[in-house]
Structure formats: structure tokens, C-alpha cells
N, C-alpha and C positions, 0 to 999 in steps of 0.2 A: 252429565255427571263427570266430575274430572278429579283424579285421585295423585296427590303425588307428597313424598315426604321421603324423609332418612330416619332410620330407627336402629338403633344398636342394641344386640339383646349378648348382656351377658356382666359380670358384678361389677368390672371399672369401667364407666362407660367415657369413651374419649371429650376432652374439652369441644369447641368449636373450632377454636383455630389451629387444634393440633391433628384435626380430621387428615386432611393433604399428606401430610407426615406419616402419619399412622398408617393409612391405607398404600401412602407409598404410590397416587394414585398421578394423570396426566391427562390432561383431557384430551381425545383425538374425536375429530370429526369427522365422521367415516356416515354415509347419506344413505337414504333408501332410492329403490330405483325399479324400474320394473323388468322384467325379465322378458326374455321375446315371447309371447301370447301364439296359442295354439287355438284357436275356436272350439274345438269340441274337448278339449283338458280343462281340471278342475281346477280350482282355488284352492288352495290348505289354508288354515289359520296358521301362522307362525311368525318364526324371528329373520329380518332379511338385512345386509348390507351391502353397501359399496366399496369397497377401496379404488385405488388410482386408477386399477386397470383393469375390473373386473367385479361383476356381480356375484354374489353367494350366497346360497343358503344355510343356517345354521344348522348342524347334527341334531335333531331331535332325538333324542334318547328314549323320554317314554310319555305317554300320556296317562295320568289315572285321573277317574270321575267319579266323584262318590256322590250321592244322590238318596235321600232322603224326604221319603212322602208320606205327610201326616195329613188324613180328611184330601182336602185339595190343593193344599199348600206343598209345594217341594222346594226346600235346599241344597243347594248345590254346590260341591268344591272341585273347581278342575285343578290339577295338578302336572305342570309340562317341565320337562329338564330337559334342557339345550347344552353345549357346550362351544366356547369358541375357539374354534379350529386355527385361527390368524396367530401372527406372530407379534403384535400391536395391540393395545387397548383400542376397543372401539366402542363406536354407540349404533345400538339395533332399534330395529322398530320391531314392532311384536304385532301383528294383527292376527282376530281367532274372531269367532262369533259368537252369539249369543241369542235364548229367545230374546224374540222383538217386546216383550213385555215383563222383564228378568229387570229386578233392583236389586244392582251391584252394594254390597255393602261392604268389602272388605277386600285385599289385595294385599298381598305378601312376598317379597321376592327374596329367595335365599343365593346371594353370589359366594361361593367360597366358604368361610367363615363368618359372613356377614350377612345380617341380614335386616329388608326395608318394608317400614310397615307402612300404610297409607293413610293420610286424612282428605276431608272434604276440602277445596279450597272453588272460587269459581275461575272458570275456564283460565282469565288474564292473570290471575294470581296464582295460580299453577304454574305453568310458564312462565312467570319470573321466577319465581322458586326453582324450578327446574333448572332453566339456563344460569341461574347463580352458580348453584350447585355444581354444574356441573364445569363451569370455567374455573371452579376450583378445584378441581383434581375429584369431586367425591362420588360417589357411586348413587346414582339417584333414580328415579321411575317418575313416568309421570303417564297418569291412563285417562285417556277421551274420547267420550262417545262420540263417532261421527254420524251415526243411525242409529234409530231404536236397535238392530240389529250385527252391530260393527262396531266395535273398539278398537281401538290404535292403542299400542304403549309402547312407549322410548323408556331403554335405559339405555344408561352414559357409565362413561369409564369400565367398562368392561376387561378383566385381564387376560392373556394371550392366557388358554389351556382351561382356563376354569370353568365350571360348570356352573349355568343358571341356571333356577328353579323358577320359577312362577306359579302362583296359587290364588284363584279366583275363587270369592263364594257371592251367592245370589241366591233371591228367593224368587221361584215365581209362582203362580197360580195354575193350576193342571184345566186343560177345557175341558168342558164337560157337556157329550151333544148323543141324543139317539142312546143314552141309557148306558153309555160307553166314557171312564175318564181317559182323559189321553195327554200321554208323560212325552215330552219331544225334547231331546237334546240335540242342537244341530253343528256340524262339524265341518262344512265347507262355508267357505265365502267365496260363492259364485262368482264368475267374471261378469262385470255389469257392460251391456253397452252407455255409451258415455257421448250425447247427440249434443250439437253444438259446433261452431268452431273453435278451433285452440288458439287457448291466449298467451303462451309460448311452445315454439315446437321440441323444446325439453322435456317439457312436462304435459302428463293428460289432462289439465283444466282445460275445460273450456269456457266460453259467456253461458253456457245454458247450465254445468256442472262445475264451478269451482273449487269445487273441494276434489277432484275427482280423483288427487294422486294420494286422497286418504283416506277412499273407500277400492283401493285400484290394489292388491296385494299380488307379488308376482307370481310369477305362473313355472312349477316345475315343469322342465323339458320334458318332453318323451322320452329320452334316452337315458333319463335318470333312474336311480336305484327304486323300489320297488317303496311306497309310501311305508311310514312307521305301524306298528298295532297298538291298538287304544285299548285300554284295561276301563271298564265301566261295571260299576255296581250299584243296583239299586237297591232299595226298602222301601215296601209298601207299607203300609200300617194305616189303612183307612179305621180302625176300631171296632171293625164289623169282619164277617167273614167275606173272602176277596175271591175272584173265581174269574175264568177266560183270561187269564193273560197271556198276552201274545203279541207280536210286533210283528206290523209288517212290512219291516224295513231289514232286518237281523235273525238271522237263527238267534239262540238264547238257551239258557239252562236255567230252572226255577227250584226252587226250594223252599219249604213250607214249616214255617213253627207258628203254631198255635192261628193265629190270626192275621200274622205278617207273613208276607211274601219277600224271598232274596232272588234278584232279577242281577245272570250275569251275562256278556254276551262269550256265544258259544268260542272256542279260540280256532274255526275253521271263518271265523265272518269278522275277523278286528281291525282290518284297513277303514283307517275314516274317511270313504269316500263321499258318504252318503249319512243324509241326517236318518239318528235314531229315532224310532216312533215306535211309542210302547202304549198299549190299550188294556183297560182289564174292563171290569162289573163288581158289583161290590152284589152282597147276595141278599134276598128279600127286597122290601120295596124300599125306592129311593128317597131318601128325606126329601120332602116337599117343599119344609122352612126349616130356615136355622138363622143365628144372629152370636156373629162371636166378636167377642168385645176385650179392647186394652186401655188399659189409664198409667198416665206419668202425671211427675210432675206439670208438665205444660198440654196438661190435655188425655183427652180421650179418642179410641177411633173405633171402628166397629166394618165389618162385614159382613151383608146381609144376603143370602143367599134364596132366589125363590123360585120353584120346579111349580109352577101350575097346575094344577089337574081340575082340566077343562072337558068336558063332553065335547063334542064336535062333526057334524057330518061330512066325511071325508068326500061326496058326491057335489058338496055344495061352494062350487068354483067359479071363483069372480073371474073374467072374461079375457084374457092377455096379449097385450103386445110385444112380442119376445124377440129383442136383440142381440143375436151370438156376435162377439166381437173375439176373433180368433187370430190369436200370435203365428207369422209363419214368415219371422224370421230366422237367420243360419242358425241359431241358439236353440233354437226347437227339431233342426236337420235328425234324423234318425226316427228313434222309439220315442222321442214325448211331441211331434207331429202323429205319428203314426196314434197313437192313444187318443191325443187330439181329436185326430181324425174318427176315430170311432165313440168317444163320446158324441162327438157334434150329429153322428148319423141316426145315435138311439135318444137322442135329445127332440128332433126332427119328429122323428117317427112316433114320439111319446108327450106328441102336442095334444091339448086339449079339440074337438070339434071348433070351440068360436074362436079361439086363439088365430092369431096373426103371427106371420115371422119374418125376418130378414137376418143376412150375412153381410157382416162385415171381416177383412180380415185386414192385418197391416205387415209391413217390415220396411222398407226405405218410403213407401206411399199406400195409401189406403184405398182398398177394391170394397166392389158392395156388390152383391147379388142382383137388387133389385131398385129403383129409385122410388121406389112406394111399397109399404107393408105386404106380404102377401098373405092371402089366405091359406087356411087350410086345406088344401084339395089335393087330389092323389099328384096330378099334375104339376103340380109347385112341390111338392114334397119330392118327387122324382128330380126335380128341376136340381133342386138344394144340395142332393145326394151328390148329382152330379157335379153339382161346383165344387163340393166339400174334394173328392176322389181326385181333382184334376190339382188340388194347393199344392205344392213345392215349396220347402223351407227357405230363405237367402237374404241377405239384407239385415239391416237394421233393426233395432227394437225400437220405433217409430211410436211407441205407444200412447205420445200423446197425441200426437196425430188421427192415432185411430177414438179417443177418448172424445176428443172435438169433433169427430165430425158423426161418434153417437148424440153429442149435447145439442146435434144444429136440428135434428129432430124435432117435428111440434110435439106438443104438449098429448097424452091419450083422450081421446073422447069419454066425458062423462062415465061414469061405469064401469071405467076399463083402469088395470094398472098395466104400467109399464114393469120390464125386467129386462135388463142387462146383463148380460153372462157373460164372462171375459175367460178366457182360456191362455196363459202365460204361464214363462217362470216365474215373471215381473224382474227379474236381473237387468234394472237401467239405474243409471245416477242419479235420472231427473226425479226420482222416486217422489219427493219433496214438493215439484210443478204439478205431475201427474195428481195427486192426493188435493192440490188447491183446487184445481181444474173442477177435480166432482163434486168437493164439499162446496163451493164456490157458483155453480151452473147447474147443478141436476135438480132437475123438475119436479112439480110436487105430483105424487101420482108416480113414479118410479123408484123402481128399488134397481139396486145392485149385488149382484153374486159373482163373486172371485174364484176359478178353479187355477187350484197354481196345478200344473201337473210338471214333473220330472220326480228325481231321487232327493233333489234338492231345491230348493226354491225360496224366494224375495217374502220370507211372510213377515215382515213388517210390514210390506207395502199392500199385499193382497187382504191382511187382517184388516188394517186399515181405510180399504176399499169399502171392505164386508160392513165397517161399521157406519162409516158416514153415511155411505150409499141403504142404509136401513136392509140390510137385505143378510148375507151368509158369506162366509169366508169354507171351502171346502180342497185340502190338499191331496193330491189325486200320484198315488205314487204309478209306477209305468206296468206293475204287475198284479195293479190293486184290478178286482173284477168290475168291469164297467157294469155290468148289469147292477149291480151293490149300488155304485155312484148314483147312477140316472134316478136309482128307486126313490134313493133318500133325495135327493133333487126335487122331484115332483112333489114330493111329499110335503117338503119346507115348499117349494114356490106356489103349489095348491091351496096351502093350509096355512096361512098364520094364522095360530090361534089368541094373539092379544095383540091389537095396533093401539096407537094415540094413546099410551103409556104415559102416567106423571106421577112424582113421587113428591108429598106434601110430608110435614113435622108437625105432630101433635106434641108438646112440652113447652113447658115452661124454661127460662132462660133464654142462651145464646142459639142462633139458629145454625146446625150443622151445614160442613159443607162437604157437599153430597158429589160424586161423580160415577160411570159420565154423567153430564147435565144432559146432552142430546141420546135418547134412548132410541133402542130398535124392536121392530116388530119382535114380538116373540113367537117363533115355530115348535111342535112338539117334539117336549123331550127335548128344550131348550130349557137352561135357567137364566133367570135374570140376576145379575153380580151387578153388588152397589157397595160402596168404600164410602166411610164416613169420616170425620175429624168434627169433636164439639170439644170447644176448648172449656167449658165450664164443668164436665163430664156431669149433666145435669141429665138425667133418666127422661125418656119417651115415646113414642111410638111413631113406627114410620109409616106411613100409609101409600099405598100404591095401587092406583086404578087404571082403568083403561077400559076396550071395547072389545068382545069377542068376537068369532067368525059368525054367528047367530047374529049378533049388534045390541047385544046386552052389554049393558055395565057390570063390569067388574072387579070387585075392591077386594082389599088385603092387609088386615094392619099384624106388623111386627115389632111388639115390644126390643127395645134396645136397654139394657140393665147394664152398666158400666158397675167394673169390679172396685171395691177399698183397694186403697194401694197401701203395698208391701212393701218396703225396702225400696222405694221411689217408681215401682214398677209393678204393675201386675197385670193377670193375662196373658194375650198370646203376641208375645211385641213383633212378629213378623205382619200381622195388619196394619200397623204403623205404618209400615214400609211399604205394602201395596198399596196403601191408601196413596204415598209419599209419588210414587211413581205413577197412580190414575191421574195423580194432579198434573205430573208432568205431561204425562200423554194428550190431556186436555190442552196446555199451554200451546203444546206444538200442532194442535189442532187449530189453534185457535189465530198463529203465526201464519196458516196456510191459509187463511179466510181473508 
């Protein structure tokens, strides 16, 4: 998605060609650049430059985040004021992150007096707009997705002392897993390892990551002043009464009128080192179905939302081959090794009897435990422990490496599924390679489960993982109780309670288009999310079957009612826009195949 324009808010608004004039403006080229890189320091999102002789970061002033959640949907306005300290017009790059599944809808930059509002244009016609713009003295933005999870934004013409604002809004969808929604705002963009060689030594591209000087944001020194405090507020407003909430990323202060919740963080926890993760429960039982629906002129869309309630015998476990593939490179060095390390031992020890295992782990090269499956027996489990106790962080995040040489793997014997558990931040460039690799080569009969674990962590890439690979996406913070983890672990890799999942259209007219198209197992106290677009907005029903843990069939139809439109719009137009962005999600899945 690429946003860039000039917008002047105020009663005489200037000609075009007297912009230059008016603004009084000069275009200077001043570049991004990276900063010397610590291993164990974070990424900030922000604004960074170059001049002749030296790199800099811009004053952040303040952050505010306002955040707003109705049902499952939240909207989001971040709000950042920079100021540029130089004595020259210059032009910045802005990098911050975002969820990996967040459509941006709107961007606003206030410089001084002046202020740019954004449109849609694609990628190449951004970019000329931009570079016009800006060889003409005017003050312009231009913002582009480099990852589901990474925005880049230049602006140009910048004047010496003035203050920038910046203002992001987006919508995204809240997960919803084990009976718990969960609201994530994330605030660092991790240092990625970046594998390859370089195809100049100016810059970090390489043949395997070419983009990589624009997911690469520099890196404050250790010796620098102490990070900014981030002001965040949220509203809950599920419609219902809302009960446990709590984060387990942040102290917090809560506040309660009638049936909404005000969520702020405590001002002893506002350094943004670390992504925000806010959890509640909504009270009584959990809606089961629901079907919320929008119509414009060019159409209708609909989000259909479906919580199973399935019986199921928790004793009744199909037979597993279980391969841990465990990160332990320098990026994992301290407390998210060590976490690591103690999940993979209660993982081990909370095998099933007929269950099989193996270790794999990676960082410049990949090591195995064993060159054939082992059994369960107290002596292989001893064995595992032992290997587990002896890893040392160091090296590279090699992680396709280690993803290939799960894939070279046969196939499981009749009866048996495969699983794959990966334990990462996922912080690499090749994110893109890795994601073709699985959707591309993983076997039928294997599922995939993604643990990111640190404070911060790559979840575009690990969601990503969770959904091709049919299996679970689960973020494991370094203070979170591993006993909690392994439970819910066992419980989704014991139990999926609906496989071989398909979604058919009963109605007349045009036939929606439905995503995702490739669906996942469903585990309890998971729901199934499906985005619709029928452009005739012709009423029907959506049918959804599949097989249970038992090997019954099991069906589901949900009426979809599209509303009369009002004033060229009715309903809830942020489904528009999730729907707008599952399509995206697909394309680029479909780019990796």
C-alpha cells in the first residue's frame, strides 16, 4: 500500500506553481544510512538522516496512541512529533511498525503550518509524485509497505527548527484464541539478520535480501540518552460486559463506565521497548456465529465469524511425529535462549506414549539430534534434555537452512501426523524465501506451529508460518509461565477439533469472493474468520463443513443479509477494508508459491 500527496488545509489555498514561493521551500538531499548495529539493542521506529559528515537521529518529542475497540475490530491513530534539530532543509525517512495484518487507511503529516494529507496511488506513481514534488522545493510524504509488518515514509523539504507531526490510522482485527481477545500494538522493529552476499558494500542489500536497506532502521547507540515515553490509550467496547484484563507486556491502569473499559499504560512502564499485548474476556458465553455486513455503491462485504462447539474426547490422540526446530543464533544470546531452552524440555517430557521426536536447531549451520525419529523412551528423552542444556546462542539466523532440511524429511507413515514447532524471533530479511519454502514443499500430513518468543518478535513471518503450515501461530513473551504455554500447546496439537474445512455459497447471483481460500485446521476455542466482497450485494448463505476429531461430518450454514444503503454507504465500512487487506494477504501468498 503506498500513500503519498500534498494537501493544504486552510481558506486561500495556494495556486500550483506558486507552491515554491509560498512555502519559501529548497529541495536538499540529505539520505538514510545505518548506524553502527549493537547485537543485543533494539530497533525504534522513527525518523533518521544523513548529512555530509554524520548520521542522526531526530528528537522525538512524544508519541500518543489512541486505540479503539468495538466487537473484534480496533482502530488505531498513532501520533509522533519530531523536530529537526539541523540547520538545512532536509529529507527523513520515517520507519515505525505495525501489526502484520493492520490496513492503513489514512496518513496525515503536520510540518509547521502546513499540513499533507494522503491518497492511494501504486507503488511507481507514488514515486514520481514524490520525486516531482519534491525537486520542486514542496514539502511532500510518500509511505510504503516493505512487509506486512514495516513501513518506510520519506518526507522532503523539511525546514531547519520546525516540528513534524505524523499521524497513522488503521484498522485491524483483535485475535481471538482459548477464550481470550488479544489487542497488540507493536513498537520496535527488531534488527533483522540479512543472509546473502552484498551487492554493494555501502549498502545492506544483498542477492538473497534486496530490499534490505528498507527494512534495516538504525540502531541507537548505547550511549545515547535514555529512549522517549509513549502515551497509549485504549477503549474497549465489546457490547457486553468485559472482565480480566491485563497485559502481559505492561503495568496498566483500567477504568470502567458502564460496559466499556479505558486501558492506559501505568507512567512507571512507557519506554517503548517492547510490543504492547493486552488480553481481556468478554462475560457469559462466547458468541458462537455472527455475520456483520456492509454495502456501497460498488458492492457489498461481510465478515463471518464461527466459534464451534464441538464435543470431543480429549484422550483421543492421533499418533505424532514431532519436529522441534530451535533458533540459537546471537539474536536469541541471553533470556529468549534460556526460555527456549525451557520450553523445548517441558515439550520433550509432555510427549505423547506413541509419539516420535527429533531436534533440530540452526544459526550459521544446522545440527540434529538424531538422523532418524526417536521414540519415546525414558532414554531418548534424557538424551534430548541433554542436547537441549548443552545449545549456546551465536551466529546467524540461518533459518532457511534450518526449514530445508525439516522439508528433506519423508513423508509420516499412514496414521501419523507430522508437526513442526519452530522456536524464533523470526527477525531475518529473507522472511519472503522462508514463507515460499513452506507454502511451496511441506508435505501432506504436516502441520506447522510457530513459537516466536522474546519481548519482541517477526509476527508477520511466524503468523504466516502458523497459517500456510495449517497449524498455530503462539507468542511466547520471556516472563510469560511456561507451564501456561506447553498446556495450551498440547492441547491445540492433541486436539484439532475440525480438519478438511470448505466453505461453499448457497444464493442466487454473483458468486462472492471469499478469503482465505486455503483454510486451517480448527483447534478449541479457536474461531474460523472469513471476509467476503459480492458485488451484486444479492443475499445468501454461506455453508461451511468439514470433519471432526470423532470423523463426523460437520456443517454450518450462516445467513449473510446485506444492509439498504444510506447515503451511498451502510453498515460497518471497516469490513470493507479487512476484507481489502485478506485479499492482499492472499496475493502475496500467492507471489511466494
Amino acid at each position: 500500500m503506498i500513500f503519498s500527496g500534498l494537501h493544504f488545509m486552510g481558506n486561500t489555498p495556494p495556486t500550483f506553481a506558486s507552491l515554491p514561493q509560498q512555502l519559501n521551500r529548497q529541495s536538499s538531499e540529505l539520505k538514510l544510512a545505518r548506524l553502527p548495529q549493537q547485537p543485543s539493542e533494539k530497533q525504534l521506529g522513527g525518523l533518521y538522516v544523513q548529512s555530509a559528515t554524520k548520521s542522526q537521529v531526530f528528537p522525538l518529542k512524544q508519541t500518543k496512541v489512541n486505540a479503539k475497540i468495538s466487537g473484534n475490530v480496533s482502530q488505531v491513530e498513532v501520533s509522533q512529533t519530531f523536530e529537526n534539530p539541523f540547520k538545512e532543509p532536509l529529507e527523513a525517512i520515517y520507519v515505525f511498525p505495525l501489526p502484520d495484518q493492520a490496513a492503513v487507511d489514512q496518513m496525515v503529516i503536520k510540518i509547521g503550518d502546513h499540513t499533507i494529507k494522503s491518497r492511494i496511488e501504486t507503488r511507481e506513481g507514488a514515486k514520481e509524485i514524490y520525486q516531482r514534488a519534491k525537486a520542486q522545493g514542496r514539502t511532500t510524504a510518500l509511505l510504503e509497505q516493505e512487509r506486512d509488518n514495516i513501513f518506510t515514509q520519506s518526507v522532503a523539504n523539511i525546514q531547519p527548527g520546525e516540528q513534524i507531526s505524523v499521524t497513522i490510522r488503521y484498522i485491524d482485527q483483535l485475535k481471538f484464541e482459548g477464550g481470550n481477545y488479544e489487542f497488540v500494538f507493536p513498537m520496535v522493529v527488531g534488527p533483522r539478520y540479512i543472509p546473502g552476499q552484498l551487492i554493494n558494500k555501502n549498502q545492506p542489500n544483498t542477492n538473497q535480501v534486496p530490499d534490505a536497506d528498507r527494512i534495516t532502521s538504525p540502531i541507537i547507540e548505547q550511549d545515547a540518552k535514555s529512549p522517549h515515553k509513549i502515551q497509549v490509550d485504549v477503549e474497549i467496547d465489546a457490547g457486553v460486559a468485559i472482565e480480566n484484563v491485563r497485559s502481559t507486556s505492561h503495568k496498566i491502569v483500567t477504568q470502567q463506565q458502564g460496559n466499556r473499559i479505558f486501558v492506559s499504560l501505568d507512567q512507571s512502564d512507557q519506554i517503548p521497548n517492547k510490543d504492547l499485548i493486552l488480553r481481556y474476556q468478554i462475560s457469559g458465553e462466547n458468541t458462537r456465529a455472527t455475520v456483520l455486513t456492509e454495502a456501497n455503491q460498488q458492492g457489498g462485504h461481510f465478515a463471518a465469524y464461527l466459534l464451534p462447539a464441538i464435543s470431543y474426547n480429549p484422550n483421543q490422540i492421533i499418533p505424532k511425529d514431532v519436529i522441534f526446530l530451535m533458533d540459537t543464533s546471537g539474536s536469541q544470546e541471553g533470556e529468549p535462549l534460556k526460555k527456549s531452552q525451557e520450553l523445548m524440555k517441558r515439550f520433550i517430557q509432555g510427549l505423547n506414549p506413541e509419539d516420535t521426536f527429533n531436534i533440530i536447531d540452526f544459526a550459521n549451520s544446522t545440527n540434529t539430534l538424531s538422523e532418524i525419529p526417536l521414540e519415546n523412551t525414558p532414554a531418548n528423552r534424557q538424551k534430548a534434555l541433554n542436547y537441549i542444556n548443552q545449545l549456546q546462542a551465536d551466529g546467524g539466523t540461518e533459518l532457511l537452512n534450518g526449514i530445508q532440511a525439516v522439508m528433506k524429511f519423508p513423508s509420516p507413515s499412514k496414521g501419523r501426523l507430522r508437526s513442526i514447532v519452530l522456536l524464533t524471533d523470526g527477525y531475518i530479511g529473507n522472511d519472503q524465501e522462508v514463507i515460499a519454502e513452506v507454502q511451496n514443499k511441506l508435505k501432506p500430513g504436516n502441520r506447522f506451529y510457530a513459537f516466536g518468543v522474546g519481548s519482541s518478535v517477526n509476527r508477520f513471518l511466524l503468523n504466516r508460518l502458523g497459517e500456510i503450515g495449517r497449524g498455530t501461530t503462539q507468542i511466547v513473551r520471556q516472563d510469560e509461565p511456561t507451564e501456561t504455554v506447553v498446556e495450551n500447546f498440547f492441547k491445540q496439537i492433541n486436539n484439532p477439533i475440525l480438519t478438511d474445512l470448505e466453505i461453499t455459497w448457497q444464493g442466487e447471483g454473483l458468486k462472492p469472493e471469499i478469503y482465505p481460500i486455503s483454510l486451517s485446521d480448527l483447534f478449541d476455542n479457536q474461531p474460523l474468520v472469513l471476509f467476503g466482497r459480492k458485488l451484486d450485494r444479492r443475499n445468501g448463505l454461506l455453508k461451511i463443513t468439514g470433519i471432526t476429531a470423532k470423523g463426523d461430518r460437520y456443517e454450518q450454514t450462516l445467513p449473510v443479509d446485506f444492509p439498504e444503503i444510506n447515503n451511498n454507504e451502510s453498515g460497518n465500512i471497516a469490513i470493507a477494508k479487512l476484507w481489502g487487506r485478506a485479499r492482499i494477504k492472499e496475493l502475496m501468498n500467492q507471489m511466494f508459491s
